[in-house]
Structures are given as structure tokens and as C-alpha cells.
C-alpha positions in Angstrom: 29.4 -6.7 -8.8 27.6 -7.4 -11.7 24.3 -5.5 -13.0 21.3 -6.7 -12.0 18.4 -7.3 -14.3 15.0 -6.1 -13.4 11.1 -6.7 -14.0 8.8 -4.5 -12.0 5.2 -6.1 -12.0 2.0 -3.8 -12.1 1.1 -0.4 -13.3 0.3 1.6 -9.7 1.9 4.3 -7.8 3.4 2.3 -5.8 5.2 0.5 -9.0 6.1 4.1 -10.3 8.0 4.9 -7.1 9.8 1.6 -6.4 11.2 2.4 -10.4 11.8 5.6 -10.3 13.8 3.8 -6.8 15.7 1.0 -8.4 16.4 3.2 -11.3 18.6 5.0 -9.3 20.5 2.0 -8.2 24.1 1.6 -9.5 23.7 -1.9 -9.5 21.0 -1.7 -12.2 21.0 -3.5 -15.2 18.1 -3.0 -17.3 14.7 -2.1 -15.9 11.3 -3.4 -17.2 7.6 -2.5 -15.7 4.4 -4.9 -16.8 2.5 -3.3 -18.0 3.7 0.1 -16.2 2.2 3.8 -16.8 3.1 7.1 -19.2 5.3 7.6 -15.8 6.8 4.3 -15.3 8.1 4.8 -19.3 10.6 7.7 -18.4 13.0 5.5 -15.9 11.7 2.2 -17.7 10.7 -0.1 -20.8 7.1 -1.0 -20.4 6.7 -3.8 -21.3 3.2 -6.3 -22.0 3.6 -9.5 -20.7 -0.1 -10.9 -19.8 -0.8 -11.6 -16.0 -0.7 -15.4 -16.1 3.0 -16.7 -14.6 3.6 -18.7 -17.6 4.3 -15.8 -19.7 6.0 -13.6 -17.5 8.5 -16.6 -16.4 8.8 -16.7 -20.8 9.6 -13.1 -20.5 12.0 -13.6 -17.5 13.8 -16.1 -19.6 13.6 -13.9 -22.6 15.5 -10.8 -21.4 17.7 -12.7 -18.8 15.8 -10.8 -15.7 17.4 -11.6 -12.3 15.1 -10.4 -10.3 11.7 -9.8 -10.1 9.5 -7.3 -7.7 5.7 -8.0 -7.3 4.0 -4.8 -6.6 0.1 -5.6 -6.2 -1.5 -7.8 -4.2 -3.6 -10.2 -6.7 -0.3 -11.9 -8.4 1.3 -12.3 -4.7 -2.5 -14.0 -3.7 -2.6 -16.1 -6.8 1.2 -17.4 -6.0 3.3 -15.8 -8.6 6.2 -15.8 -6.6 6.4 -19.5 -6.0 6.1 -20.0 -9.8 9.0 -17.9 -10.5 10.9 -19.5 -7.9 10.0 -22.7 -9.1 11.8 -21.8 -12.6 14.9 -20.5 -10.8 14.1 -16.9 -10.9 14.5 -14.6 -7.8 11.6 -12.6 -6.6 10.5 -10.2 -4.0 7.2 -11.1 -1.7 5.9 -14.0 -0.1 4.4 -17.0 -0.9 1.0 -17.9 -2.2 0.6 -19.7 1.5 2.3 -16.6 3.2 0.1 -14.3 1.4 -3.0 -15.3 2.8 -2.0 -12.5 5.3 -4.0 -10.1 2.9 -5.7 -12.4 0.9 -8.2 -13.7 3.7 -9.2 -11.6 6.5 -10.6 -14.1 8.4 -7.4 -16.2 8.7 -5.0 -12.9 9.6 -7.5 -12.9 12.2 -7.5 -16.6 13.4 -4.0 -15.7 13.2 -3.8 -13.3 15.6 -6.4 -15.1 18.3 -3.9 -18.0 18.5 -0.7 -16.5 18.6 -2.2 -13.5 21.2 -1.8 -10.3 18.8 -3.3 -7.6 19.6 -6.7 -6.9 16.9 -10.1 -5.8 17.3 -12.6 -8.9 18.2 -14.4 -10.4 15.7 -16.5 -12.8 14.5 -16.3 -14.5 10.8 -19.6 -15.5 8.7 -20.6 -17.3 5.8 -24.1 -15.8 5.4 -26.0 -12.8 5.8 -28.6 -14.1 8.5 -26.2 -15.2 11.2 -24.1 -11.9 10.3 -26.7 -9.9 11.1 -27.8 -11.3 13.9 -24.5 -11.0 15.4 -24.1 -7.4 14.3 -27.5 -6.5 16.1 -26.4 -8.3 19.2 -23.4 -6.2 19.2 -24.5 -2.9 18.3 -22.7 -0.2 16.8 -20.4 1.2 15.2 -19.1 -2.0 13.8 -16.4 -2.5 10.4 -17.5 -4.7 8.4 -15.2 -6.3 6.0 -15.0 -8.2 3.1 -12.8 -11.5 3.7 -10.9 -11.3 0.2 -9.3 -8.6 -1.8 -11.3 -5.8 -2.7 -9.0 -3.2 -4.0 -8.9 -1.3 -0.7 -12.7 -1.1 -0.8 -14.5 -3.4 0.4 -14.0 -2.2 4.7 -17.4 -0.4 6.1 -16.9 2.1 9.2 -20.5 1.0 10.2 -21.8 4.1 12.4 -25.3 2.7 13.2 -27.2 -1.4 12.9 -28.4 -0.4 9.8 -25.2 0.8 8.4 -24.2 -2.9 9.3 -27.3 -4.5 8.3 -27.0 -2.7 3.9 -22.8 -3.2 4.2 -23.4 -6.8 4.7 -26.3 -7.3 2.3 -24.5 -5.2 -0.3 -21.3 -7.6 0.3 -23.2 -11.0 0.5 -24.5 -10.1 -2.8 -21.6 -9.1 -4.5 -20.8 -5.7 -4.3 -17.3 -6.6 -4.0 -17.4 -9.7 -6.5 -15.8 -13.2 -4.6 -14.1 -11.3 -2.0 -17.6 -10.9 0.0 -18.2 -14.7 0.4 -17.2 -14.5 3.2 -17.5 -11.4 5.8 -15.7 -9.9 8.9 -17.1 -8.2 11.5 -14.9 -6.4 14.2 -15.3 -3.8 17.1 -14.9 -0.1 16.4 -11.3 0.6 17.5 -11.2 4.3 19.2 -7.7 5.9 17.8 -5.1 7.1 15.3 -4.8 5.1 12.4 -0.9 4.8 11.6 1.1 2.4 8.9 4.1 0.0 9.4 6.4 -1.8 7.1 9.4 -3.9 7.8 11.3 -6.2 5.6 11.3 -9.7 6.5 13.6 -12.9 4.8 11.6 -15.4 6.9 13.4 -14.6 10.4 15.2 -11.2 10.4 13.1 -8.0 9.9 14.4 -4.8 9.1 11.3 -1.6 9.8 11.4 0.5 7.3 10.3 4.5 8.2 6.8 5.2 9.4 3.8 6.6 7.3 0.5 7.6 7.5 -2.3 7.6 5.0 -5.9 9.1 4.7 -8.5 7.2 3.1 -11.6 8.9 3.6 -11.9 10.1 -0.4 -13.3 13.8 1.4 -11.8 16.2 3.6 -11.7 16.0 7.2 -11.4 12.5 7.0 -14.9 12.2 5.9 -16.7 10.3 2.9 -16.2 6.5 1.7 -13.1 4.2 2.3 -11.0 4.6 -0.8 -7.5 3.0 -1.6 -5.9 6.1 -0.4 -5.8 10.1 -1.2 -2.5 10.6 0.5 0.2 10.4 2.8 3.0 11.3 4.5 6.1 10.1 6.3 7.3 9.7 9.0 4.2 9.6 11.4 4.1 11.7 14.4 2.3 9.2 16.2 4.7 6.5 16.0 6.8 7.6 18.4 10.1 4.9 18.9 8.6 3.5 22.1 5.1 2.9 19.7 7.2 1.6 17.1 9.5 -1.1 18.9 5.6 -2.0 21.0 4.9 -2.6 17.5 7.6 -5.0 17.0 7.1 -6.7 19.6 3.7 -7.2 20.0 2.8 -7.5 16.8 5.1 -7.9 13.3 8.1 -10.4 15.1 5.0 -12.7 16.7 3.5 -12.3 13.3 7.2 -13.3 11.5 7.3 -15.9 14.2 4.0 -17.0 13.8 3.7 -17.6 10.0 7.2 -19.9 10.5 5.5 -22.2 13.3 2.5 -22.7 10.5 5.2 -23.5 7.7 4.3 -20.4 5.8 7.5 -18.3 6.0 7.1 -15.0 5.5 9.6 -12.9 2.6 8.7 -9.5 1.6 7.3 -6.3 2.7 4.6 -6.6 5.7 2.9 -3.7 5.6 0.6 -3.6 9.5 -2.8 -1.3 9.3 -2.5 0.0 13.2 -4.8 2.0 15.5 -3.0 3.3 18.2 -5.3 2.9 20.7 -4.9 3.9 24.8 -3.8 0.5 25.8 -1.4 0.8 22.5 -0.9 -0.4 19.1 -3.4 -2.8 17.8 -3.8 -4.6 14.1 -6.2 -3.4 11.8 -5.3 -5.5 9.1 -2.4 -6.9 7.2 -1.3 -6.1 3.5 1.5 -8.3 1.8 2.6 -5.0 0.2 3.6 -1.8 0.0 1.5 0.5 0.5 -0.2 2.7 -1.9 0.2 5.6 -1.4 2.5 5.2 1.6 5.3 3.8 -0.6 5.7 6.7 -2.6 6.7 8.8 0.8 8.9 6.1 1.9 10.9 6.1 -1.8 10.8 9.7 -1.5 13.3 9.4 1.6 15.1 6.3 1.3 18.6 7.1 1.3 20.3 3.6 0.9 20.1 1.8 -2.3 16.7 -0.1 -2.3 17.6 -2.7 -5.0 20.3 -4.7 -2.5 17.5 -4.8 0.1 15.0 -5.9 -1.8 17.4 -8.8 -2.9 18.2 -9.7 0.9 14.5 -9.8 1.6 14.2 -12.1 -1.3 17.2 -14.5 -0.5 17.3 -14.5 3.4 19.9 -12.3 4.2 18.5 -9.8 5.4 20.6 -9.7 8.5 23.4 -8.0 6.4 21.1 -4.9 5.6 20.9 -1.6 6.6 18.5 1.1 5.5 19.0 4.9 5.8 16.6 7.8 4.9 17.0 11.1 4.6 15.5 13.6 7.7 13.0 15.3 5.4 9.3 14.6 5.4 8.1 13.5 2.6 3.7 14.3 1.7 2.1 13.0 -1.4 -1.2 13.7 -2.4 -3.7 11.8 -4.6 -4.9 13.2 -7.7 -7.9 11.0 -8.6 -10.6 11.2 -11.4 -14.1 13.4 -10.3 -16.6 10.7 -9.1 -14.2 8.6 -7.7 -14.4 6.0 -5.3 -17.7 5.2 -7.4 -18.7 5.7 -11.2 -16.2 8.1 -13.1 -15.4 8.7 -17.0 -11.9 7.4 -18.1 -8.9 9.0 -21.5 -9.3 12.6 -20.0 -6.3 14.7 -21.0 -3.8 15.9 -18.1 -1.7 19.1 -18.8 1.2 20.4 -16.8 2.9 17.5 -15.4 6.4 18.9 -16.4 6.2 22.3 -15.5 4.2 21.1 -11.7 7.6 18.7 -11.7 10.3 21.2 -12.2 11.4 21.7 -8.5 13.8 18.9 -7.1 11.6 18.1 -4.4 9.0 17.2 -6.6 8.2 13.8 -7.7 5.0 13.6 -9.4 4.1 9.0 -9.7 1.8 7.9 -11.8 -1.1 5.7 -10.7 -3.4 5.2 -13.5 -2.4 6.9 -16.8 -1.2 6.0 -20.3 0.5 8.3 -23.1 -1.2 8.9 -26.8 1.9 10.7 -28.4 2.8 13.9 -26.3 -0.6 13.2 -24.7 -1.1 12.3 -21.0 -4.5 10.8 -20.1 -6.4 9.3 -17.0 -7.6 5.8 -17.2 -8.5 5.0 -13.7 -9.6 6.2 -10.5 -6.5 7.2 -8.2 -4.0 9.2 -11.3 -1.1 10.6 -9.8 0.7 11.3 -6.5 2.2 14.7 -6.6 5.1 14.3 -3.7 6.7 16.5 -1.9 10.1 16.8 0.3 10.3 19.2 3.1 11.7 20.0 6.8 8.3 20.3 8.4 5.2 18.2 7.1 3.9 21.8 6.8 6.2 22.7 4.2 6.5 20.2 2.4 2.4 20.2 2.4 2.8 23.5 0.5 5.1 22.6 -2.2 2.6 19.7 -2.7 -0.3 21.9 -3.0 1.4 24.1 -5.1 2.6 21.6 -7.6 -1.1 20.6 -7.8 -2.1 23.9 -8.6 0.1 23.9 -11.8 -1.6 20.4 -13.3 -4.1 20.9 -15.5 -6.8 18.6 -15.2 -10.3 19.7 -14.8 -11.6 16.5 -14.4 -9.6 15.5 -11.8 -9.7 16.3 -7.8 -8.1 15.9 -4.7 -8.0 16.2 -0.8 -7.1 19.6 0.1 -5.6 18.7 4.0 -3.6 15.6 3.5 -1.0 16.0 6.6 -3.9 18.2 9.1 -3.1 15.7 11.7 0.6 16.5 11.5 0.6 19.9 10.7 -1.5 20.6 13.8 1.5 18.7 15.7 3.6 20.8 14.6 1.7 23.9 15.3 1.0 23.1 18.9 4.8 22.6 19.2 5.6 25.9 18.2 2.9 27.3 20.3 
């Protein structure tokens, strides 16, 4: 077979991971990240294309690239796939109509009511006075959500009416830019928050390995939403009688669903679950991978992601398999002191080699650039220091402890990413 080239858009964890991935692959041609990270440079060029299609289809052209995978969720929104299509050039996620799974709230919803998946009730305003009244007549706790894309942000765990009252105020004026024009409010779902991804061509859908996340930026779960301060795979909770509920009560209705609007669905679907008593239900939907779920999965895929990703993109996914190794795989976010609100950006980090030696170490960066031999922070979430190991327990450890060599004073981290798991575990010794 002949090599295969390839154009990795954005500059995340997530897009460190699926390089370091395809890197790997033996079908590889050359590899290219826009604009990509200090990390993304050792399996990668890093390349500066712009963000508008027109320029990266120029590149595309350029550099003969066969394939191209979309890592964030704006480009997917704005519909960069169907331009790249439309000049003849293969690329993984959905369409700018299929996308709307994460780009509006309020339709995933809508979605769900008609097709009968299972989701917190809700209601869907366009201004603050009939949103309020609605959140009064309700009571709390309510979430309340911004419809559009807000980095991960812009979800309030409201604990009391007046919680509700200042997240909608706060989101009706802006706080989360044009994403708050229009707001969701839901019920308070009682459970274990869990995430599932799948690969889907349009029809076929291949689930990929569970994860689980932990937002809250403090320990104990406790704090503001963030986009994420760690993970680990697979999730305890998602037993396989959870997981094939989960496919049939909510990802192949979704699959089936987006087909019968004429919105095919291609890419990763990535399904934000509480598993509740009466079973899984949708918390929301992301168009995908997650971040920083995706670094666990790459950690222990087996198989050769780059002839999946392909089949996703070219509706043949019915040929795929996926294997991953039996390890569990915990990453944990280093972030920059202050974050999720105001923090300082170009602080130096020291260490990342020596914190990287062991082999079941993978350390992605998230938000960093190089200045010579220089590493330095220029965002909020930095790295994800991931970790392979039998238990979630021990791989927690050699997490932790490659943490402990980085030297960064102004960064910070969780210090129990995994406590659900490891308490599993512990009870199953017991």
C-alpha cells in the first residue's frame, strides 16, 4: 500500500496524542500539525496554515496531503470538512450539518425528544426573563448551559435559584461570547458521569474503549467546570451490559437518527453520559475526541489508528477492527495557576525529558510553544502527563510521579485523578 500523507489540524492534547498515534503508523507518509505545539514538533512538521479552509485546502494541494484529521470542534462547526471534500480531499469528522451535534445544544436536544433518547428534560430560551422564570418554577439544582461552543465552559452545576438566576444573566450577557444567545436549561441528573466514543461512516459504528474524565478544576470533584484535568481508561462504570445499553439506546438511534434528517453522521461521536439508576442517559454530545480522554485512549490503542480513521472517513467502516492493549491508561492535566479563569502566559517548564524517560510515560502537549531549548506555557490546560499501568492505581502513581519531576512553579494540578477507580479497586481487594 502506498504512504499516506497527513495534516493534523489544531494545537491541543488531543492533536498531540492522535500524532504521536498516526506517527507510529507504517502506512505513514509525511505528517503535518496546524499549527501544532513544542510536542506535536518531535513526531511532526508544524506547520502555519491560517484557519480559514481556503488556505489549508492551498496547503493540502501544496504538499499532496491525502488525508486530513480535524481535531477541535470550531473548524468541524464552521464546516471545514465539507470544503475539503468539496476540493477532493479526504477528511475525518462530520459535516457542518452533522456537527450541529455539538455546535447547538438545543438541537442535540430536540434531537433526542423526537427520536426517544434518553436526556435530562429541558427547556430552550432566547432571553433571560422567560429563563428565569422557568428556572424558579423548577427549582434546584438545575445545569444551565450555553447553546453554542464555549470551550468546555460554558455548563453551570446550578446548586440553588440563585445559582441559576447569575449563570443565566452572566450568559445572556456574554460571559461566553455568541455561544450564550441562546441558553439550556436541564434537570439535575443523580449519577456517575462516564464518556463514550465510537467511530461511525454514516451507518456502521465501531465503540472505541471507555474513559472517564474529571472536570471540576479542584480536588474531590469540587470547584468550576473546566475542559478537563484528567482521565483515565477504561471506566469501571461502564460495565459491557452499560456499554451495549449505550448503544442501543443512545449512539445507533443517534447514528440512525441524524441519517433520517439527511445529516449523516462520519467521525468520532464522543456521548457525555450519567449513568443514572434507570441507566445511561445523554449529557451532551461532542463531534470529537475528547480532551483529555483521547490521550488515554491513544495510550492503549493497539491496532493502527490511521486505517480507521480512513474507514470512518470513507464509509467502510464495516471492514475495521480495533484492539487495545489490557493496561489502564491515567493522564493528568498540568494547567497554568489561576486557571479556569485569569492566568499569566510564556512561563518556562523544566523537566519534561527526564519526567518522560520511563516507557509508560507519555507526556502531550496542550498549550505550549518552544523558544530554542526553551519549553513555555501559553494557555490554560499545558500538558497531560500519561501513564500505563495494570491497576488504575498504579498507573496513578507513575503519573504522579512523573509530575513530581516537571519543573514548573507556575503550574498545578489535581492530585486524585482516578479516586473513583482506585476506590473500586480497593473495595475489590478488600
Amino acid at each position: 500500500m502506498t504512504s499516506t500523507n497527513v495534516l493534523v489540524i489544531g494545537s491541543g492534547g488531543r492533536e498531540h496524542a492522535l500524532a504521536w498515534a498516526l506517527s507510529r503508523s507504517p502506512l505513514l507518509g509525511a505528517l503535518y500539525c496546524a499549527p501544532g505545539n513544542a510536542g506535536m514538533a518531535q513526531v511532526a512538521e508544524c506547520v502555519d496554515v491560517g484557519s480559514d479552509p481556503s488556505s489549508v485546502i492551498t496547503f493540502c494541494q501544496d504538499k499532496a496531503i491525502d488525508f486530513v484529521v480535524v481535531g477541535p470542534e470550531a473548524p468541524l462547526v464552521d464546516g471545514l470538512v465539507d470544503a475539503l471534500e468539496d476540493a477532493g480531499i479526504k477528511a475525518f469528522g462530520p459535516s457542518r450539518a452533522a456537527a450541529r451535534l455539538e455546535g447547538s445544544k438545543g438541537f442535540t436536544k430536540d434531537l433526542c425528544r423526537k427520536y426517544n433518547i434518553p436526556t435530562a428534560t429541558y427547556a430552550r430560551f432566547d432571553n433571560a426573563t422567560d429563563a428565569k422564570a422557568y428556572a424558579a418554577a423548577q427549582g434546584a439544582p438545575l445545569v444551565v448551559k450555553a447553546d453554542g461552543l464555549a470551550a468546555g465552559k460554558g455548563v453551570v452545576i446550578a446548586e440553588t435559584v440563585d445559582d441559576a438566576m447569575v449563570a443565566i444573566d452572566d450568559m445572556f450577557a456574554g460571559a461566553f461570547g455568541t455561544a450564550g444567545a441562546e441558553v439550556v436549561i436541564e434537570e439535575y441528573l443523580e449519577g456517575e458521569e462516564a464518556s463514550f466514543f465510537a467511530l461511525v461512516d454514516g451507518e456502521t459504528v465501531l465503540p472505541l474503549a471507555t474513559a472517564q474524565d474529571h472536570k471540576r478544576v479542584g480536588d474531590g470533584d469540587t470547584g468550576p467546570n473546566t475542559g478537563g484535568m484528567g482521565a483515565y481508561s477504561p471506566a469501571p462504570v461502564m460495565t459491557p451490559a452499560m456499554v451495549e445499553a449505550t448503544m442501543d439506546r443512545i449512539i445507533r438511534p443517534t447514528v440512525n437518527a441524524m441519517a433520517a434528517e439527511g445529516a449523516p453522521y462520519r467521525g468520532v461521536l464522543y456521548a457525555g453520559l450519567m449513568i443514572t439508576e434507570s441507566g445511561p442517559q445523554l449529557i451532551e454530545y461532542n463531534v470529537r475526541f475528547g480532551d483529555p480522554e483521547c490521550q488515554v485512549l491513544m495510550m492503549r490503542l493497539r491496532s493502527d489508528l490511521l486505517p480507521v480513521l480512513l474507514a470512518a472517513a470513507t464509509g467502510t467502516l464495516n471492514e475495521a477492527t480495533l484492539d487495545w492493549h489490557d493496561e489502564v491508561a491515567l493522564t493528568v492535566v498540568m494547567a497554568t495557576r489561576g486557571y479556569p479563569g485569569t492566568y499569566a502566559k510564556g512561563s518556562e517548564i523544566r523537566g519534561l525529558a527526564d519526567a518522560a524517560a520511563d516507557d509508560d510515560i507519555e507526556i502531550f502537549h496542550a498549550s505550549t510553544t518552544a523558544d530554542g531549548d526553551r519549553v513555555l506555557a501559553t494557555g490554560g490546560r499545558v500538558l497531560n502527563v500519561t501513564a500505563l499501568g495494570r491497576t488504575v492505581a498504579e498507573a496513578q502513581a507513575r503519573a504522579y510521579n512523573a509530575v513530581d519531576k516537571i519543573d514548573w512553579p507556575e503550574g498545578f494540578c489535581r492530585h486524585d485523578i482516578g479516586w473513583r477507580a482506585v476506590e473500586r479497586e480497593k473495595e475489590t481487594l478488600s
